[in-house]
CHARMM internal coordinates of N, CA and C (Angstrom, degrees):
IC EDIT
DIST 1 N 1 CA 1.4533
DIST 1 CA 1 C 1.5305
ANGL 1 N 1 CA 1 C 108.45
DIST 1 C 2 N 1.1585
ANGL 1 CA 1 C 2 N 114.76
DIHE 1 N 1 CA 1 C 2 N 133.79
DIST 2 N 2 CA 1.3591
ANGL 1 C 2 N 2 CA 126.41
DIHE 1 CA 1 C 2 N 2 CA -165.38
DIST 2 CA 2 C 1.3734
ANGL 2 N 2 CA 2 C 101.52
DIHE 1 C 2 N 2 CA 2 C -71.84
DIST 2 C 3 N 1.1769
ANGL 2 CA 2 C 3 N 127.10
DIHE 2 N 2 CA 2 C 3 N -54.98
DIST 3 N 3 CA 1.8244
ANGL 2 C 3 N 3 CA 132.53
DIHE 2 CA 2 C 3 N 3 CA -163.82
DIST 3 CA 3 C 1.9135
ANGL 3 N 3 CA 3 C 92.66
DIHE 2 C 3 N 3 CA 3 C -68.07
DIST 3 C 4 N 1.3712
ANGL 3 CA 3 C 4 N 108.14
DIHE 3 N 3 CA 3 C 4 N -57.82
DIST 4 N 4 CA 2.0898
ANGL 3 C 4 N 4 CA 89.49
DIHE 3 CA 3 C 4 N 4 CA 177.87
DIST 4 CA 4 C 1.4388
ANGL 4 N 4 CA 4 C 104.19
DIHE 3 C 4 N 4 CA 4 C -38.03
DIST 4 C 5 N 1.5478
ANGL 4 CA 4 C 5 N 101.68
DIHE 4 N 4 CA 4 C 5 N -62.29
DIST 5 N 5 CA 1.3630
ANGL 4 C 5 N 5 CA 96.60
DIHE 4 CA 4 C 5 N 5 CA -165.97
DIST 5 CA 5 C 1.6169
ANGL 5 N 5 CA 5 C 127.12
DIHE 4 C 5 N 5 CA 5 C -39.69
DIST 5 C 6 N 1.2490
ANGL 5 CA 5 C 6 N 106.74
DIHE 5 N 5 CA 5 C 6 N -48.15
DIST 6 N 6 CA 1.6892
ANGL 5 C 6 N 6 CA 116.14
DIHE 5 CA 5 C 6 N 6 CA 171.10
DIST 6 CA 6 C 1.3466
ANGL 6 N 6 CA 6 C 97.23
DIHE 5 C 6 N 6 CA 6 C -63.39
DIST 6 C 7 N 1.3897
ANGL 6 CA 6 C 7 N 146.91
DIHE 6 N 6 CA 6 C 7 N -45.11
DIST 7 N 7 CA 1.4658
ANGL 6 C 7 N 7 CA 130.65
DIHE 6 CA 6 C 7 N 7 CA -151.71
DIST 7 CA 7 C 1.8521
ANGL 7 N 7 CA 7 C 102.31
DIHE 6 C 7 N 7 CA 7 C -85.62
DIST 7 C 8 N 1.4061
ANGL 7 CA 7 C 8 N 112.17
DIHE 7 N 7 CA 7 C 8 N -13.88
DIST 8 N 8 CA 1.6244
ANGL 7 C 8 N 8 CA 133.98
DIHE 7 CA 7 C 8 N 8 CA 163.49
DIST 8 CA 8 C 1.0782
ANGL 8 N 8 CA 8 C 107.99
DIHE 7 C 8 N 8 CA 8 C -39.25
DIST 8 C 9 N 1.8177
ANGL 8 CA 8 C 9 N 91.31
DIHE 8 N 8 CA 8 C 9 N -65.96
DIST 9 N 9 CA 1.6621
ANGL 8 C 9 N 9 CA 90.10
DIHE 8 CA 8 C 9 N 9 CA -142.42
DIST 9 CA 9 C 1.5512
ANGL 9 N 9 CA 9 C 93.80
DIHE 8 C 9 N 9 CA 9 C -101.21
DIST 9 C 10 N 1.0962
ANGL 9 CA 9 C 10 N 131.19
DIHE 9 N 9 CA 9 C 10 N 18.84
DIST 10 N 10 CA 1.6553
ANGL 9 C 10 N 10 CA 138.81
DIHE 9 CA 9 C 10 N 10 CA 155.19
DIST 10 CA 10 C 1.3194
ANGL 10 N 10 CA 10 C 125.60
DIHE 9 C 10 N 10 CA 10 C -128.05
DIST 10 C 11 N 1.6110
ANGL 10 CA 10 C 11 N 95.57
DIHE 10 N 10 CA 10 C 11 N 52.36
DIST 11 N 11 CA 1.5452
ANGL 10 C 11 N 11 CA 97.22
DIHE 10 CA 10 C 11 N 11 CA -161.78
DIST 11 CA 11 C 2.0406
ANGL 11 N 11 CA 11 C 110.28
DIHE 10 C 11 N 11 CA 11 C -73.83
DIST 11 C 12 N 1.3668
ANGL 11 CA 11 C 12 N 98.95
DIHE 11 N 11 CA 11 C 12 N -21.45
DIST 12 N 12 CA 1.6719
ANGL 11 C 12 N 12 CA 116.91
DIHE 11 CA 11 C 12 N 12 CA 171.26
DIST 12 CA 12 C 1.3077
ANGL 12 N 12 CA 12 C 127.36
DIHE 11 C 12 N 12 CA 12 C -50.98
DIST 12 C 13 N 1.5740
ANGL 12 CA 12 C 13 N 108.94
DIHE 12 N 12 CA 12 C 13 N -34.94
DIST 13 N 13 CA 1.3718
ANGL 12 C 13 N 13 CA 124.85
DIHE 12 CA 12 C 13 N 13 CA 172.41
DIST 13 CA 13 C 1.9387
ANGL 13 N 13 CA 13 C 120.15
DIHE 12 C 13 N 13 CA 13 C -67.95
DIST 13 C 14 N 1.3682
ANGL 13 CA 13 C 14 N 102.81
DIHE 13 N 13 CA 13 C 14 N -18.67
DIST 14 N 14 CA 1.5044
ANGL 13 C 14 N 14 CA 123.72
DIHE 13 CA 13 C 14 N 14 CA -154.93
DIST 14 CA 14 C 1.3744
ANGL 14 N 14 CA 14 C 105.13
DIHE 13 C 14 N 14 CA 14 C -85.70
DIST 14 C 15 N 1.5453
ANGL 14 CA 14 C 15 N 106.01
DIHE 14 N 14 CA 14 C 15 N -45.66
DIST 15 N 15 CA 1.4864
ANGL 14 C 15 N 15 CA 133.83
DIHE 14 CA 14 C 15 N 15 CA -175.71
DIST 15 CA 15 C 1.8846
ANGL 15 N 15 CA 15 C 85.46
DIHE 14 C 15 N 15 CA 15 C 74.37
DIST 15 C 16 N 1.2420
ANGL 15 CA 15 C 16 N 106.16
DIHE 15 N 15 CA 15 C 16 N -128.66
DIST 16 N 16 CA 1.7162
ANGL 15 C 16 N 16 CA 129.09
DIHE 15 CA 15 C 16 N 16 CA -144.30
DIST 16 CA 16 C 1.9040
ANGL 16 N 16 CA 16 C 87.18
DIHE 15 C 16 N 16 CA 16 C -89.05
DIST 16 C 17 N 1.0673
ANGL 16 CA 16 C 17 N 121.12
DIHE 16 N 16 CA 16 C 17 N -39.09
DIST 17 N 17 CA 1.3618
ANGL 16 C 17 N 17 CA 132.63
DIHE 16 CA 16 C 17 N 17 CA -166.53
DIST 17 CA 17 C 1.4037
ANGL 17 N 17 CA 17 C 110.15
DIHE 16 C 17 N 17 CA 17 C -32.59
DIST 17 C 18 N 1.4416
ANGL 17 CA 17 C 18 N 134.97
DIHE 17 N 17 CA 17 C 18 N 118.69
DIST 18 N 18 CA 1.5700
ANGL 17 C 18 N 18 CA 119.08
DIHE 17 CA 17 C 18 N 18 CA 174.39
DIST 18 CA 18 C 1.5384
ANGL 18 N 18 CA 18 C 114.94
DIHE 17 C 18 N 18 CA 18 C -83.93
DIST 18 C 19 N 1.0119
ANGL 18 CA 18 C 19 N 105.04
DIHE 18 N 18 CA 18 C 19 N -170.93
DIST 19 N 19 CA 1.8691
ANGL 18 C 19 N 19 CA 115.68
DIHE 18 CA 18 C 19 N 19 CA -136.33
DIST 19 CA 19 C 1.7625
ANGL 19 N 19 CA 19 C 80.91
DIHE 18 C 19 N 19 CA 19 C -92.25
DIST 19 C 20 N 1.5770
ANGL 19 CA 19 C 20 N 136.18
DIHE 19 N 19 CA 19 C 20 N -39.71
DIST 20 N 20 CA 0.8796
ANGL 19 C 20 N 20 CA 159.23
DIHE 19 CA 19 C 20 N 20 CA -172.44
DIST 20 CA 20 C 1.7155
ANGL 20 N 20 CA 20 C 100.40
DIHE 19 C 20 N 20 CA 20 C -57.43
DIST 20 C 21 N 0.7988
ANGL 20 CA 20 C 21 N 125.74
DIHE 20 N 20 CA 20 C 21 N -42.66
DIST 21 N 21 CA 1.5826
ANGL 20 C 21 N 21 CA 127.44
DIHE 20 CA 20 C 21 N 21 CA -160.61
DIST 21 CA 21 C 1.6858
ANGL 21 N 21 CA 21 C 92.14
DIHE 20 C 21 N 21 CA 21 C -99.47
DIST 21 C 22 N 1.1411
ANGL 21 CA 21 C 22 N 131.36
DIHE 21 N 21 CA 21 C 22 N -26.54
DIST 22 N 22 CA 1.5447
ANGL 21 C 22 N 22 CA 122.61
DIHE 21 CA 21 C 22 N 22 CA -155.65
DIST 22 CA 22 C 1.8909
ANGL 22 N 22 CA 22 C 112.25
DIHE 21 C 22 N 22 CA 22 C -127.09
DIST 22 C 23 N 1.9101
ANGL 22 CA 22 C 23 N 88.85
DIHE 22 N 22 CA 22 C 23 N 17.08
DIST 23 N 23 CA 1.5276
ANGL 22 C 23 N 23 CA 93.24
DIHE 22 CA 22 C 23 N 23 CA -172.22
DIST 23 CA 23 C 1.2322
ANGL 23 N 23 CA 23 C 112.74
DIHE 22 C 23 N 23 CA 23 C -87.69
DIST 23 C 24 N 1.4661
ANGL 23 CA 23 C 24 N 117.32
DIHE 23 N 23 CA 23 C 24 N -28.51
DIST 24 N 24 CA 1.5297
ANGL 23 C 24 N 24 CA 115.53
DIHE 23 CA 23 C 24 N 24 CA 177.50
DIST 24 CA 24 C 1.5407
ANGL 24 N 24 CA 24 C 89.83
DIHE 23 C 24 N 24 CA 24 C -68.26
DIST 24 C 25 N 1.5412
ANGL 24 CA 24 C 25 N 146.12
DIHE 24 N 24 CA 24 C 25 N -94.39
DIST 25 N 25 CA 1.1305
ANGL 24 C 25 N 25 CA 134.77
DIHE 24 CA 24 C 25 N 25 CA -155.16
DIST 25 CA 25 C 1.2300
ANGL 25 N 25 CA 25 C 118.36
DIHE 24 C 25 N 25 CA 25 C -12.27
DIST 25 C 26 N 1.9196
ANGL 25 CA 25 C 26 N 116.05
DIHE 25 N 25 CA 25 C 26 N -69.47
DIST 26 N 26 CA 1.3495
ANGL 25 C 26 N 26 CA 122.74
DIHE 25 CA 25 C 26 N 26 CA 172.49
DIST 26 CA 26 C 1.2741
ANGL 26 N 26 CA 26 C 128.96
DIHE 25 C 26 N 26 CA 26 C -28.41
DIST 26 C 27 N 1.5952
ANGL 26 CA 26 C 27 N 114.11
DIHE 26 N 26 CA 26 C 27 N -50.92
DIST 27 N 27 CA 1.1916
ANGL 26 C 27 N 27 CA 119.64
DIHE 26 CA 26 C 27 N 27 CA 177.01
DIST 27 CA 27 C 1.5377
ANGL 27 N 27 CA 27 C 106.30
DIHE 26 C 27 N 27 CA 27 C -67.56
DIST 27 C 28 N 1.3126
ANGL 27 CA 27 C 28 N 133.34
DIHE 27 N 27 CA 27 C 28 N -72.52
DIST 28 N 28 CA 1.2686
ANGL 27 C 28 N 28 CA 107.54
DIHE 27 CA 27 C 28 N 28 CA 169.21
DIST 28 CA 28 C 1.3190
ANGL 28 N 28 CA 28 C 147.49
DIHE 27 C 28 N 28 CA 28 C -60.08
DIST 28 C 29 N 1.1899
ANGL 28 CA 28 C 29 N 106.75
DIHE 28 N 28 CA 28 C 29 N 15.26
DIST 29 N 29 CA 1.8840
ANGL 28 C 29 N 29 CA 118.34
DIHE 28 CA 28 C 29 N 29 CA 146.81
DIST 29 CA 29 C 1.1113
ANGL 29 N 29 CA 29 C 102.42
DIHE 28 C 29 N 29 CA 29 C -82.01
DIST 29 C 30 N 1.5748
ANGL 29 CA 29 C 30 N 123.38
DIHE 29 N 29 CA 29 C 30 N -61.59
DIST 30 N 30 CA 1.5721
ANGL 29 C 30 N 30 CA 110.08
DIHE 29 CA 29 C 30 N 30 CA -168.06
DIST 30 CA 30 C 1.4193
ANGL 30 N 30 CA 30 C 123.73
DIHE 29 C 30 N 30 CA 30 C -38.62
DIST 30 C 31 N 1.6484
ANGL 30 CA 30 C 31 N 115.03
DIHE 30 N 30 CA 30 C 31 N -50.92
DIST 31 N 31 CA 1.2810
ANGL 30 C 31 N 31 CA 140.28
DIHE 30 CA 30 C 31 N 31 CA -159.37
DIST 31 CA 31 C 2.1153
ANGL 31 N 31 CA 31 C 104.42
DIHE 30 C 31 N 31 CA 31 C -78.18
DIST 31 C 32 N 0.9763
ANGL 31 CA 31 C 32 N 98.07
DIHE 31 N 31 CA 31 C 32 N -28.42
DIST 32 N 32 CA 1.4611
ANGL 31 C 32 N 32 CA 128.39
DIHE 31 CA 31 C 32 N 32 CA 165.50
DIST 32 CA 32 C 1.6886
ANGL 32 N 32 CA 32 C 110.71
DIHE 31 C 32 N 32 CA 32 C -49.04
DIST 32 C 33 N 1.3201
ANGL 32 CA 32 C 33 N 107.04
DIHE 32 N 32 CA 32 C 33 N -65.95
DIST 33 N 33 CA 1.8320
ANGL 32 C 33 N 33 CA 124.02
DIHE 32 CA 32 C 33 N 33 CA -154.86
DIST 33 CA 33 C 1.8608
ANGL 33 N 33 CA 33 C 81.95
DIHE 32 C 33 N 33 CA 33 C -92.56
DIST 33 C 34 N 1.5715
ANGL 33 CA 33 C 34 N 117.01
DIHE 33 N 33 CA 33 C 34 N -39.08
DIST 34 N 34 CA 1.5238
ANGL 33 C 34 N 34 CA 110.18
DIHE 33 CA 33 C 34 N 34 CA -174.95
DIST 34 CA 34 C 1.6999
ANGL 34 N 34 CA 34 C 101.37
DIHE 33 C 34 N 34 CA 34 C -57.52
DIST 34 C 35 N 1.6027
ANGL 34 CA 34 C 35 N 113.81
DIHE 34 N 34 CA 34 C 35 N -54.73
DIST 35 N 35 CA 1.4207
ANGL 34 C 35 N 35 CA 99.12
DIHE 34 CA 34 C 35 N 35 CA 178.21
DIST 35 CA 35 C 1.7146
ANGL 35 N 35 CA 35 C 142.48
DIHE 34 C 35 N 35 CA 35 C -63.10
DIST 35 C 36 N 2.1160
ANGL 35 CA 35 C 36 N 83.91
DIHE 35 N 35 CA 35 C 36 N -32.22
DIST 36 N 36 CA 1.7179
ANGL 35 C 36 N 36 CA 79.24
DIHE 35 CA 35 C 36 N 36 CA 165.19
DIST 36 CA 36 C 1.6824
ANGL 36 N 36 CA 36 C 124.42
DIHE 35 C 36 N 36 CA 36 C -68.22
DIST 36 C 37 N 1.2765
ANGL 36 CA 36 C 37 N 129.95
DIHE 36 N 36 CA 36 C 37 N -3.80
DIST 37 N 37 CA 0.8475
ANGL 36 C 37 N 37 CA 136.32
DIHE 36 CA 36 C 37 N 37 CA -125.24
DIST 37 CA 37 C 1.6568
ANGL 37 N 37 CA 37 C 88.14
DIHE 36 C 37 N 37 CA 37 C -119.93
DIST 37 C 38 N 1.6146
ANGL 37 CA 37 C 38 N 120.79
DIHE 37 N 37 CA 37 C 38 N -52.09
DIST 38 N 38 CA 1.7290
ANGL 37 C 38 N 38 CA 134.36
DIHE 37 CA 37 C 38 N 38 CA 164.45
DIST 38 CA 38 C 1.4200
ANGL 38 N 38 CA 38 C 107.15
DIHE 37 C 38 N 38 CA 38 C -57.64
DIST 38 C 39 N 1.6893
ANGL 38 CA 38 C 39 N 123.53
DIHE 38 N 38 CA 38 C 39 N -43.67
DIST 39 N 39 CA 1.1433
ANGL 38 C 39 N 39 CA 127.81
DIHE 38 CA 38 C 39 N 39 CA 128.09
DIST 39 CA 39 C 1.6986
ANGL 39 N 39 CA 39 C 130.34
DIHE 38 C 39 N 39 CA 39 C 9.80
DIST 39 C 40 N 1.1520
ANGL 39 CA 39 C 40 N 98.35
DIHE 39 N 39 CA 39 C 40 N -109.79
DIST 40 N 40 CA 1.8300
ANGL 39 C 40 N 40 CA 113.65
DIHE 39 CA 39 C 40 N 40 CA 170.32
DIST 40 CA 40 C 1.5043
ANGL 40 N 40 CA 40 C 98.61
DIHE 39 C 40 N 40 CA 40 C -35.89
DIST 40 C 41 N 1.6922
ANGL 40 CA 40 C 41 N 118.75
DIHE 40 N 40 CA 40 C 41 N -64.06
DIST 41 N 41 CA 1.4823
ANGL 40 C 41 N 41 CA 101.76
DIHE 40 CA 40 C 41 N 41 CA -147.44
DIST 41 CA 41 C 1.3877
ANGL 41 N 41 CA 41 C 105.16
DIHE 40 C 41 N 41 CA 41 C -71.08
DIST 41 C 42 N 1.6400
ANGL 41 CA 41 C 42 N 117.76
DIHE 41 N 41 CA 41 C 42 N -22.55
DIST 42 N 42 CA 1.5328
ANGL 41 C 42 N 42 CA 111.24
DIHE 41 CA 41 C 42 N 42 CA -165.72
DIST 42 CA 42 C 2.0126
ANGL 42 N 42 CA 42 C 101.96
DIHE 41 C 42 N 42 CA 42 C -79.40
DIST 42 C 43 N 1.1261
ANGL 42 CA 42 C 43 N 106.74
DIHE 42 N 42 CA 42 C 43 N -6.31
DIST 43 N 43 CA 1.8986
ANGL 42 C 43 N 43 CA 105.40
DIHE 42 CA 42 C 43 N 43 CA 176.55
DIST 43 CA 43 C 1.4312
ANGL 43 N 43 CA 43 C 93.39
DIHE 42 C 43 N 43 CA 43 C -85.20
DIST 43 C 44 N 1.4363
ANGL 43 CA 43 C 44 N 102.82
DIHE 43 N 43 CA 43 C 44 N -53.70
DIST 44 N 44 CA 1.7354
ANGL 43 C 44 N 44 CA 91.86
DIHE 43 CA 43 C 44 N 44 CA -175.39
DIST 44 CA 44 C 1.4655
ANGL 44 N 44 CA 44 C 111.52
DIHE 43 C 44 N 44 CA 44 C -39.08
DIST 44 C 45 N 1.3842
ANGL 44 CA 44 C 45 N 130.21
DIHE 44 N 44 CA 44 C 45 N -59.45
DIST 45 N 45 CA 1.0779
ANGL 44 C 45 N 45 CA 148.77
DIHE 44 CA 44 C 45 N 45 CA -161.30
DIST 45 CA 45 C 2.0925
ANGL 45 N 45 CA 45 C 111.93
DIHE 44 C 45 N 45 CA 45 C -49.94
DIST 45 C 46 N 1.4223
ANGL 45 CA 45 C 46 N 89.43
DIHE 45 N 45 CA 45 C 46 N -52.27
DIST 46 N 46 CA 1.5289
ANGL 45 C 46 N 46 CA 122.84
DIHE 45 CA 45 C 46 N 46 CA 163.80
DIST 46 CA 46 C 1.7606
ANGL 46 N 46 CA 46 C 91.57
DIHE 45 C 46 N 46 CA 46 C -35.39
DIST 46 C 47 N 1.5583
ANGL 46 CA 46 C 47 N 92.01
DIHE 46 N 46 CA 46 C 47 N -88.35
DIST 47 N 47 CA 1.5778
ANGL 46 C 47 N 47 CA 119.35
DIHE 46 CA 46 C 47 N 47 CA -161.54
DIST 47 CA 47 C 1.5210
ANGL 47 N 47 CA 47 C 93.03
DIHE 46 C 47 N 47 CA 47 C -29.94
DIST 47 C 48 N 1.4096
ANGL 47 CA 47 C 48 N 122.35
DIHE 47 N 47 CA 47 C 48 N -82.04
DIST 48 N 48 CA 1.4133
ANGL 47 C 48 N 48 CA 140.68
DIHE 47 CA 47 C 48 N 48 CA -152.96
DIST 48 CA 48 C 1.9333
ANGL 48 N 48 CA 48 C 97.67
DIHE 47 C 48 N 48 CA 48 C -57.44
DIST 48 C 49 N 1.4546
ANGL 48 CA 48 C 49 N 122.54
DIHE 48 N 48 CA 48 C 49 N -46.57
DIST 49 N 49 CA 1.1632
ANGL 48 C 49 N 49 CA 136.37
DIHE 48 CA 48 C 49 N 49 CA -166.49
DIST 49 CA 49 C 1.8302
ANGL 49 N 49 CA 49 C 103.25
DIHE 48 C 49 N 49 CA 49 C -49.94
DIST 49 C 50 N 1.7775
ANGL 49 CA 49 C 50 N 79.80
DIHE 49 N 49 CA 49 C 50 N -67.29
DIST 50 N 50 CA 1.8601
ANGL 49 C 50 N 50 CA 86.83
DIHE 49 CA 49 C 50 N 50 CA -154.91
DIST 50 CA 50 C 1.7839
ANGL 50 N 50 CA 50 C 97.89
DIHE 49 C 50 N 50 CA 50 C -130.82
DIST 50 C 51 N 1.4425
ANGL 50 CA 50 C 51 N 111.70
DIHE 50 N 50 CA 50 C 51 N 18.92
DIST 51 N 51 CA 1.5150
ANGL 50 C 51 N 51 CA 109.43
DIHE 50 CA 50 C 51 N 51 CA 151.98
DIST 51 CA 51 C 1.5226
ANGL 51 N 51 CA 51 C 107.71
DIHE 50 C 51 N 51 CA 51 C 71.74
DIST 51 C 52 N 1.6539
ANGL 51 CA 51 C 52 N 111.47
DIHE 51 N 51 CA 51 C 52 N 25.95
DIST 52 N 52 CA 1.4539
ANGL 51 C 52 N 52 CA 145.39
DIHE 51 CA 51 C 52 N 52 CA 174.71
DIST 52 CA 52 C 1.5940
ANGL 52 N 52 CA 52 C 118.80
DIHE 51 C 52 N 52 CA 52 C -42.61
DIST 52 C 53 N 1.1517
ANGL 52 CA 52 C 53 N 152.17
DIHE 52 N 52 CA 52 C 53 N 73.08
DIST 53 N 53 CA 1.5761
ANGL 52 C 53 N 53 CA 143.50
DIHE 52 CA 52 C 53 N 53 CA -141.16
DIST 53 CA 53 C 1.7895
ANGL 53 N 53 CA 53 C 85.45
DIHE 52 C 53 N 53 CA 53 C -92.58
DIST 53 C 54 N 1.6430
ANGL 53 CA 53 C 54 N 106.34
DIHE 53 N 53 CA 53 C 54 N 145.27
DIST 54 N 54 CA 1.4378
ANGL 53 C 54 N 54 CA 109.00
DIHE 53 CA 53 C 54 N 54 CA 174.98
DIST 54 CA 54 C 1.4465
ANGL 54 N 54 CA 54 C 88.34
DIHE 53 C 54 N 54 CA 54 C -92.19
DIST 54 C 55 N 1.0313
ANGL 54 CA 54 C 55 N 157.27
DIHE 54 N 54 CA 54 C 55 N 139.66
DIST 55 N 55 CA 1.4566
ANGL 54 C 55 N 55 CA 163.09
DIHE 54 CA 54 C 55 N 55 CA -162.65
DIST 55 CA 55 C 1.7801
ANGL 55 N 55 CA 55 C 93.56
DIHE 54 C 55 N 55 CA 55 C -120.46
DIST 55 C 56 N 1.2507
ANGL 55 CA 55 C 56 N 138.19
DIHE 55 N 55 CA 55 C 56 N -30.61
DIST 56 N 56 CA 1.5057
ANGL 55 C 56 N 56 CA 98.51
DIHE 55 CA 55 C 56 N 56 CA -179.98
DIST 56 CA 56 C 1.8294
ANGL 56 N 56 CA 56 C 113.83
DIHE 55 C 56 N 56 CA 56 C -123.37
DIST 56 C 57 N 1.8821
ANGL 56 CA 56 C 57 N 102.83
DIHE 56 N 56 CA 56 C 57 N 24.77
DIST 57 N 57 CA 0.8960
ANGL 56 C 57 N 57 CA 107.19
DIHE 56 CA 56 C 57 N 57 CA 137.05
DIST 57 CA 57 C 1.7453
ANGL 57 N 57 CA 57 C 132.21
DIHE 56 C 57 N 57 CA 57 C -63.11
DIST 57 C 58 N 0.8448
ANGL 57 CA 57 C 58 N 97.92
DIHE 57 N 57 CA 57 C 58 N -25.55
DIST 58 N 58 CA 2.1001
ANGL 57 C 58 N 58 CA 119.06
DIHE 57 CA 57 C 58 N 58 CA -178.63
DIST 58 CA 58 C 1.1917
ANGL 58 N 58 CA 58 C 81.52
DIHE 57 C 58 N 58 CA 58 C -61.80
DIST 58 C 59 N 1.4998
ANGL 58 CA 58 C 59 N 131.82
DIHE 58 N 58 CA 58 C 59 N -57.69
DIST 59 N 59 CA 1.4028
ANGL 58 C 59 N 59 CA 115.25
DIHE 58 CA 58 C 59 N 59 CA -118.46
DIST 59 CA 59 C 1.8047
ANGL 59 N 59 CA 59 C 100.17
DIHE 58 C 59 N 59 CA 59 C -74.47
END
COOR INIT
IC SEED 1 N 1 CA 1 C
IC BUILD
């Protein structure tokens, strides 16, 4: 499971908190950074493709 796994390997950040109380959050961070993330590459893709300007990154 992806969210233990993150709550593993940052178990320092958590302090005393069990894995049980902070798994929905996790998961919606994970699912969060997964979308910004299909996100980024598909603008890149844009950008590099057809020379796509994000206009309110500028702003």
């Amino acid at each position: 499971m992806e969210a233990q796994k993150y709550f593993d390997e940052n178990r320092l950040k958590f302090g005393n908190l069990p894995f049980e109380k902070l798994k929905e959050n996790i998961k919606a961070y994970l699912s969060k950074n997964h979308v910004d993330r299909r996100l980024k590459d598909w603008f890149d893709v844009l950008l590099s493709k057809y020379q796509v300007k994000n206009l309110i990154a500028e702003i």
